[in-house]
N, C-alpha and C positions, 0 to 999 in steps of 0.2 A: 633326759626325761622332762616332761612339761610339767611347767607349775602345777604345784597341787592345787588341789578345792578345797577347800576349808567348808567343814560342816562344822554349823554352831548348835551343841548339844545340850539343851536345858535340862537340869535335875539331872546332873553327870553323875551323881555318887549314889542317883536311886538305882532299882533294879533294872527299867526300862534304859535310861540315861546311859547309862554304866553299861551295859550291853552293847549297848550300839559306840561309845567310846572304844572299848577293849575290839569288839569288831572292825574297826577301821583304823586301828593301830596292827590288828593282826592281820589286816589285808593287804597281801604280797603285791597288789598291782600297784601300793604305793599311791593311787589314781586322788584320794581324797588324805587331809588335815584333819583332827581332832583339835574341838576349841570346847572344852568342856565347862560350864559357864555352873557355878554354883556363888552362893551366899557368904559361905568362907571355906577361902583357900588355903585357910589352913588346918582346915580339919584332914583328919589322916586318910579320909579317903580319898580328897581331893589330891594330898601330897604322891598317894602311892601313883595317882593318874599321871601327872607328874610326873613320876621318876619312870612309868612306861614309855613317856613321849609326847605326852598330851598337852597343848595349849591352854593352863589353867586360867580362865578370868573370875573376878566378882561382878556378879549383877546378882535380880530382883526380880522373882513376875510382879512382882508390887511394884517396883520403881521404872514406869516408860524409860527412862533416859537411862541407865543402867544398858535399859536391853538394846536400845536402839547403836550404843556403842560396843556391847558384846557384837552384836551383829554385825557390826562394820566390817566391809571385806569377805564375809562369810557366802557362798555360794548358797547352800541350803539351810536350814535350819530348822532342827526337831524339834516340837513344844508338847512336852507334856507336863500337867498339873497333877500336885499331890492331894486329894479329896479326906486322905486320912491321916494327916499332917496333925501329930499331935498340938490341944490348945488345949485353953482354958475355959471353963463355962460361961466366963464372961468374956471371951474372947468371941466364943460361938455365937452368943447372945446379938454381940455390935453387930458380927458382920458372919453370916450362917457360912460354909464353907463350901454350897454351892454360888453363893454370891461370890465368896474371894474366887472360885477358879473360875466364873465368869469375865471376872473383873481381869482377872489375870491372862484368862485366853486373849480378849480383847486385846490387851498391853503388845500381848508378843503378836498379834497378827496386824496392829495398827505399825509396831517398832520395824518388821520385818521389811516392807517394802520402804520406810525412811531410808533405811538401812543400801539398801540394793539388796535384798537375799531373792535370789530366783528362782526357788522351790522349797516349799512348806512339806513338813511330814508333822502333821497333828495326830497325836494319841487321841481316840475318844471312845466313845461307848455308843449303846442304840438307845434309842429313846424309848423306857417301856412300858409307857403312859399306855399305851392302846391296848397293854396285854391285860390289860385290868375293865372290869366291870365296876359299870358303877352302881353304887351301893355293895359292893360284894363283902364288904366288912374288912378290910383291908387297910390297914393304914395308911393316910397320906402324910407327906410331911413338908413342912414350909408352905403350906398352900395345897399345892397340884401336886407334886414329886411323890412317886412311889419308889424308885428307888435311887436316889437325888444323886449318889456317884457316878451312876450312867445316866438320867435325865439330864442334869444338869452341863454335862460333857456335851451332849448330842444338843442343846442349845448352843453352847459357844461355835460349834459349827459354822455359825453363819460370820460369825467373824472373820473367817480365814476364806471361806466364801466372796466375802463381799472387799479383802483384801488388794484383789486383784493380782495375788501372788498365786503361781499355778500350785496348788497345794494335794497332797494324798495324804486321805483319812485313812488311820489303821488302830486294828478295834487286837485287844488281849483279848484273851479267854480267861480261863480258871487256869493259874500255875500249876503247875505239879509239883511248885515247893509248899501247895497248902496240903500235900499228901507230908510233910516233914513236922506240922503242927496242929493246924485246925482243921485239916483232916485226916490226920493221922489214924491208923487202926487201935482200936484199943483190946483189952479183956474184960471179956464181962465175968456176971461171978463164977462161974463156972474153971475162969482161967484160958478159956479160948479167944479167940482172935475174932474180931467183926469190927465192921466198918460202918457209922450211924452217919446217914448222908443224905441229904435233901433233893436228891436225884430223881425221887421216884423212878418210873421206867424210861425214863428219858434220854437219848443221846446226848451225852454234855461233851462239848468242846476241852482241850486245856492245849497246853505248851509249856518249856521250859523257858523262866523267865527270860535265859540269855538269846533263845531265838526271837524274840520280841527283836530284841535289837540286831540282828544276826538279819530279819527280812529287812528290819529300815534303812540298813547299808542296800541289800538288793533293789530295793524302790530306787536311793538317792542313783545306784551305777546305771538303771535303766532311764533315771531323769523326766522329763516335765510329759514326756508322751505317760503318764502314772497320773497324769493329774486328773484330780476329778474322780478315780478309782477308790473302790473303799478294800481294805485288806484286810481280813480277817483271819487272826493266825492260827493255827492249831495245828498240832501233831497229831493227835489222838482224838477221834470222836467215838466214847466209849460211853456205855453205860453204866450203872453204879455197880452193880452183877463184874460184869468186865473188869472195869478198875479192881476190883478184889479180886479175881483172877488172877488177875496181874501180881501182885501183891501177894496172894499165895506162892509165885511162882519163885516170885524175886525171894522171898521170906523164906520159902521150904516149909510152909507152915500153911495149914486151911485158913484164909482170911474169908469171914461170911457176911456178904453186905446186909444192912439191915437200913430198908429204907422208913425215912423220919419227916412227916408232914410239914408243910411249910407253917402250918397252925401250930403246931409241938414248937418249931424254934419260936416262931414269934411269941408263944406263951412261957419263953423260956426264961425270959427277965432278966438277961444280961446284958451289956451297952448295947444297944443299937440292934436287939436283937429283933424288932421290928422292921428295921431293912434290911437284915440277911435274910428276913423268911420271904419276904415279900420277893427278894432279888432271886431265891430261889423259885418262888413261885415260877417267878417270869425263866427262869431256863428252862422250867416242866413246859409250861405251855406256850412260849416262844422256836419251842426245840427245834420243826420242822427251819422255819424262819434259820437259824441262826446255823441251822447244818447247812444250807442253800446257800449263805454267804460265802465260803468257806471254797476256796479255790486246790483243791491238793495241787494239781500242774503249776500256777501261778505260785504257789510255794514254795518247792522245791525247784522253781527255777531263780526265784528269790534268794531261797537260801538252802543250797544242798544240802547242807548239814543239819537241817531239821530235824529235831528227836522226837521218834516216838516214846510212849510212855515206855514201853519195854526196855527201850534203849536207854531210856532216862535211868527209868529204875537201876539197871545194871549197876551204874556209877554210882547209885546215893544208897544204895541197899544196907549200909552199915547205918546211915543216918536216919535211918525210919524209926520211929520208937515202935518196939512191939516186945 
């Protein structure tokens, strides 16, 4: 068998990271190494990577020289940043936490080519500056940013860009593990089942978070003819009606959506709840846009095992609160 490739996997122990680890440990063709690059190695999820097979190092998107010796040797290399990285308010204060993952894309698309890596797979988002009107009463934040964990992602962009490393962009959707918590079904007072969602009538995107990393092994096996492509993953483009459907079906129980203005969240006063509504705004009226992205062929030849929501559900249907 020929040498392996070593992909080097930033933010191994997150949900994106970690997917694409556990994918390329489970893939039979042997073709690609796992080098899972986290902050500490001895956290236990780094050990359990570990004891699958995984090449565990320490680096830093904060430390260039960390990364640029994670990378060493490394064929490819996936970079994605964590936007909702618990801190402190005076942590936020120094340095806003679109600036760290600016700072931080920059580090790993300047470390990569030191490096030799000869194919980039950057996580990012769309930039949804344009879905907004100005004046429309809507909150900005830092400046310009409407909603700073996709804005701010879709700037670092030009880093990996201008890297000279042939790099593919691939964009999440909505998980389907926020059907397990923050969008879980609830009971209203009556004792019945309804789902409160910012959907309005909208076709929203989602995925399981493990096929996130399930396509990024399919990008690295098809290689550098990917570069330049933007991938946007999704199994399911369903409406808020739909998803409770669904959810009735999986549940054995009427689940009844009940759609909730992007004004109600943002006047809803809990952390940040002026970029959830805003973020949701932009999936109402971005929808056509982000259904067009969205390759179903290009997917499933990426990655067969793609789940739909139904398929999802099947498996978690004990873990849904209802």
């Amino acid at each position: 068998m020929s040498e392996q490739q070593i992909i080097a996997v930033v933010g191994a122990t997150g949900a994106q990271g970690g997917g694409l680890v556990r994918a390329i440990l489970d893939d039979r063709s042997g073709r690609f190494a796992a080098r899972a690059l986290t902050r500490d190695p001895g956290s236990a999820r780094a050990r359990e990577l570990a004891e699958l097979g995984a090449e565990v190092v320490e680096a830093d998107l904060d430390d260039a020289g960390s990364l640029r010796k994670a990378f060493d040797g490394a064929h490819g290399a996936f970079v994605v940043t964590n936007f909702w990285e618990p801190r402190t308010p005076e942590e936020e204060q120094a340095r806003p936490a679109t600036t760290k993952e600016r700072e931080q894309a920059g580090n790993a698309a300047r470390a990569g080519p030191e490096a030799g890596v000869r194919h980039f797979v950057w996580s990012t988002l769309s930039d949804t500056r344009g879905y907004f009107r100005p004046g429309d009463g809507t909150p900005s934040f830092e400046g310009t940013y409407k909603v700073p964990h996709a804005d701010g992602k879709a700037e670092a962009d030009r880093f990996f860009l201008e890297s000279g490393v042939p790099t593919t962009f691939v964009q999440a959707n909505v998980y389907y593990e926020a059907f397990l918590d923050m969008f879980a079904p609830r009971r209203d007072e009556t004792g019945a089942l309804v789902l409160p969602l910012g959907f309005g009538e909208a076709r929203v995107a989602a995925q399981a978070a493990q096929d996130v990393g399930r396509t990024v092994l399919g990008i690295f096996r098809h290689g550098i003819g990917m570069a330049g492509r933007r991938v946007s993953v999704a199994g399911s483009v369903l409406t808020g009606a739909q998803y409770a459907a669904a959810l009735s079906l999986a549940l054995g129980e009427p689940v009844t959506y009940q759609a909730v203005s992007p004004d109600m969240i943002r006047a809803a006063g809990f952390p940040g709840a002026g970029e959830v509504g805003n973020m949701l705004q932009y999936l109402i009226t971005a929808a056509p846009d982000i259904v067009e992205l969205i390759d179903p062929e290009l997917l499933r030849e990426l990655n067969p095992r793609l789940q739909s929501f139904d398929t999802w559900l099947a498996a978690h249907r004990d873990a849904i609160p209802h």
